[in-house]
N, C-alpha and C positions, 0 to 999 in steps of 0.2 A: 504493500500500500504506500508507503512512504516514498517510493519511487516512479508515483503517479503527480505527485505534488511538484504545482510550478514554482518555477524558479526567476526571479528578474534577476537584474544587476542595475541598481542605477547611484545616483550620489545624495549624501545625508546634506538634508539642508537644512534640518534644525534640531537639535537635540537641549529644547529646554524644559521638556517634559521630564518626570521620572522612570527610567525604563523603558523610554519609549522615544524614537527617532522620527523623524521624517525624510522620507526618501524620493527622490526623483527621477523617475523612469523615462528616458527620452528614448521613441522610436520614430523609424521613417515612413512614413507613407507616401506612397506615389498620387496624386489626385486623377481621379479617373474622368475625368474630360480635360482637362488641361497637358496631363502628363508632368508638373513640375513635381519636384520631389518635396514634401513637405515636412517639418521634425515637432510630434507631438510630443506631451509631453502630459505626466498623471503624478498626482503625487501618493505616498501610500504610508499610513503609520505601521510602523513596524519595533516589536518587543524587543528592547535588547536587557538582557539582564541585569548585567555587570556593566551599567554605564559608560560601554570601553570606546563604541562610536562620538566621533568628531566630526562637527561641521565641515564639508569637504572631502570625506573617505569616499572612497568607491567601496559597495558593499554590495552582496548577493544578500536578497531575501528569499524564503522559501514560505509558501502557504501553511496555513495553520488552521487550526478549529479559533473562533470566535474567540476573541481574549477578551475583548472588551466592545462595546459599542462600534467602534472604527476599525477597530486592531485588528486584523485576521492576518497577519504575515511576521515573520520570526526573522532574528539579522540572524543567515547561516555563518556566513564569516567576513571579515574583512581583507579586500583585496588588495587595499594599497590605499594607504595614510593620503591624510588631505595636506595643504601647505603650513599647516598651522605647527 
């Protein structure tokens, strides 16, 4: 089962919750009458336990059962530190 569970990657871009990140997912979409390429973008709260996310990491999230209200995705790990 836990190998059905999606996976994003995108960048933390608030962590002043407790235990809890904001993460920002940008993909591309191509627009289908124009053809130009366009870059969307979602934002997604995601549980981090141990406080360890920084403003600016690139982070993989993995789906989860309902944590809270908003909350249904978990920080799997950290891919690479932000500038700070």
């Amino acid at each position: 089962m836990r190998e059905r569970r999606r996976r994003l990657t995108g960048r933390v871009v608030s962590n002043k919750m407790d235990k809890t990140v904001v993460v920002k997912v940008e993909r591309l979409q191509r627009h289908r009458i124009y053809k130009k390429v366009v870059r969307k973008s979602k934002k997604y709260k995601a549980h981090d336990e141990h406080n360890k996310c920084q403003v600016g990491d690139l982070v993989r999230i993995v789906e989860s059962r309902p944590l809270s209200r908003e909350k249904r995705w978990v920080v799997e790990e950290i891919l690479e530190a932000g500038e700070q």
